[in-house]
Structures are given as structure tokens and as C-alpha cells.
C-alpha positions in Angstrom: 52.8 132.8 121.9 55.7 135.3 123.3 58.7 133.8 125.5 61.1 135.9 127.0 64.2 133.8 128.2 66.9 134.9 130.4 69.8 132.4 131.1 70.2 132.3 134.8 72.7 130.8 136.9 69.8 130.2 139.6 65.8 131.4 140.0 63.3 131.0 142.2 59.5 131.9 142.0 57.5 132.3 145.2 53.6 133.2 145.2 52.5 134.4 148.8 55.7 133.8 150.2 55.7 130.2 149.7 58.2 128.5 147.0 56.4 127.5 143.6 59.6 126.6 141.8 63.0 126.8 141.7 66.2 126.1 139.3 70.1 126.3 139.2 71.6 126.8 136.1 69.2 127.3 133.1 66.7 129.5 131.6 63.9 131.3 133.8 61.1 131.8 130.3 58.3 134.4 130.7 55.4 132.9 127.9 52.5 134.7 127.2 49.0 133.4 125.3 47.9 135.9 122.5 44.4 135.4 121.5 44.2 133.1 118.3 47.5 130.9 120.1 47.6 127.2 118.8 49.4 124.0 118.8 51.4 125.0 115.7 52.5 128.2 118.5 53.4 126.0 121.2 55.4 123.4 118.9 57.7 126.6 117.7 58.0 127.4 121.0 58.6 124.2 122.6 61.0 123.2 120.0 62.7 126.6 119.7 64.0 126.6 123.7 65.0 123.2 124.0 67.7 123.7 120.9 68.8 127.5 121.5 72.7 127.3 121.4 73.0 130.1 124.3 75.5 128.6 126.8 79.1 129.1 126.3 81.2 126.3 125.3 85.2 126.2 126.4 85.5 129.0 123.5 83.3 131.3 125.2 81.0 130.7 122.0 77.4 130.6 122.3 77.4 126.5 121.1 75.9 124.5 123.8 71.7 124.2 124.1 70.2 123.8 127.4 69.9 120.0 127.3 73.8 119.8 126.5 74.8 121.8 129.6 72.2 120.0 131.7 70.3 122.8 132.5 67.0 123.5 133.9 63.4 125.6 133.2 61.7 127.9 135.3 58.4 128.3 133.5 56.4 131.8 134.4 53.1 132.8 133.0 53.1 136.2 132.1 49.9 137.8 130.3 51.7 141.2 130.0 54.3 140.4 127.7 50.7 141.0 125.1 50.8 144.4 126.5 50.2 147.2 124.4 51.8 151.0 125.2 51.2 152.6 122.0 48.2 154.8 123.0 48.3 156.8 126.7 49.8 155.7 129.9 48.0 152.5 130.4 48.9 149.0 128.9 46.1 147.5 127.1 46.0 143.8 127.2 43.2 143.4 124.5 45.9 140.9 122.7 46.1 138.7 125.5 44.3 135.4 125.7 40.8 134.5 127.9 42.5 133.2 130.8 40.9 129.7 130.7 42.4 129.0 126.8 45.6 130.7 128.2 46.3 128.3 131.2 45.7 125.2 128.6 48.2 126.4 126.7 50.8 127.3 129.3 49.6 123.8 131.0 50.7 122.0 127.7 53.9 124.3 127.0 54.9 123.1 130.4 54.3 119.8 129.7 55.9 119.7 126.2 58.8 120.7 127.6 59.5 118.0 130.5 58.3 115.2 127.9 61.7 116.8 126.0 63.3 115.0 129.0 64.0 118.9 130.5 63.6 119.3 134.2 61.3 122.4 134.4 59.7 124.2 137.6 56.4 126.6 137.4 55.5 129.9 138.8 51.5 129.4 139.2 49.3 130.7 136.8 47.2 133.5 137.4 48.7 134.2 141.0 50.6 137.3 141.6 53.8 136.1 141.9 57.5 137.1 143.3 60.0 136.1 140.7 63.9 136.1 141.9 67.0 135.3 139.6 70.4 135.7 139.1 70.9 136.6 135.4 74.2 135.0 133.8 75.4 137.6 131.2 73.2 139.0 131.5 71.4 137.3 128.2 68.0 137.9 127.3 65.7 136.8 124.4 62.6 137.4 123.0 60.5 134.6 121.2 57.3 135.4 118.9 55.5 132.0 117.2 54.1 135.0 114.8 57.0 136.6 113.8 
């Protein structure tokens, strides 16, 4: 599984027009399903986000996790972060997960997350979808279970 995390002082996702989910301060995470994905991915994942120290304490040192600042999740599916741009103009998404074994993976990533006691908000999987933040940082990270 892939997670990219921006830390956000507010995001909102809307899928044809109509709000799916929305946060104030937190992290908006991107998570994509590679084919071969597991439990074992998800726990990494799930356990990674809910500790990473990336909110500034009174220092202005990255020391405080999301569940110390109070924050919140804004969880969006996001099969292209398998993309692969190595060869011609086109993305190939041959890395990506069948859809059916990727939504019961995001469904439990999502649901690993708010049994961490972390309020968390969905885009909807599969749906094209409108995604609006406002980054604060701007701080951006990328998570691989492989690597």
C-alpha cells in the first residue's frame, strides 16, 4: 500500500458536487492498493499515520502526532499513486489492485484508523471525485508498506 499525506489546516472531498467528507486541521492521505496488498500492509500503514510526529510543537519542531494535536483524517482512494511513467506518455496501472480486493482494503484501512480513536472522513471509492485543501507548510509525505 502507498499513502501520500499532506498536513492540512482544512479539506474537503465532494463527488458530484455533493460533500463526501470534510476535516479541519489534520492530514488529507491519498492510499493506493498494489496488487499482492495484505494485512501486514495495512497494519504498517495504519500504525505508521496515527504516530507521525509532523505537527509543530511550541519549538516549531516537528514533535506532536496527529492524535496529540487532536487532529483529523480525510481518507481518499487513489489507484494512481500505482502509476507507472517509465515507458511512453501513458500511465500504466498494471500494479494497481482489482478494484473489488482494493475497496476491502481501503474499507479496512478506514476502519483501522477510527478504531485508533481518530475521527476520519472518506472521499468514495471508485467515484471521480473533487478533492479541496488548504495545505499547512506545505508538508507532504510519501508512505510505501514495501519499501
Amino acid at each position: 500500500m502507498r499513502a501520500v499525506i499532506q498536513r492540512v489546516k482544512s479539506a474537503e472531498v465532494l463527488v458530484d458536487g455533493r460533500l463526501s467528507g470534510k476535516i479541519g486541521k489534520g492530514l488529507l492521505v491519498f492510499v493506493g492498493v498494489a496488487k499482492g496488498d495484505s494485512e501486514s500492509d495495512l497494519t504498517y500503514l495504519t500504525s505508521k499515520i496515527h504516530d507521525l510526529r509532523i505537527f509543530e510543537d511550541s519549538s516549531e519542531k516537528f514533535n506532536l502526532s496527529l492524535r496529540e494535536i487532536g487532529g483529523e483524517i480525510l481518507v481518499v482512494s487513489q489507484f494512481t499513486l500505482y502509476g507507472d511513467c517509465r515507458k511512453g506518455r501513458r500511465p500504466s496501472f498494471t500494479d494497481a489492485e482489482d478494484p473489488v480486493l482494493a475497496r476491502e482494503l481501503y474499507e479496512r484501512f478506514v476502519i483501522r484508523l477510527r478504531e485508533q480513536g481518530i475521527s476520519v472522513q472518506t472521499g468514495e471509492f471508485q467515484a471521480k471525485m473533487e478533492v479541496h485543501l488548504i495545505n499547512d507548510g506545505p508538508v507532504t509525505l510519501i508512505l510505501d508498506s514495501r519499501r
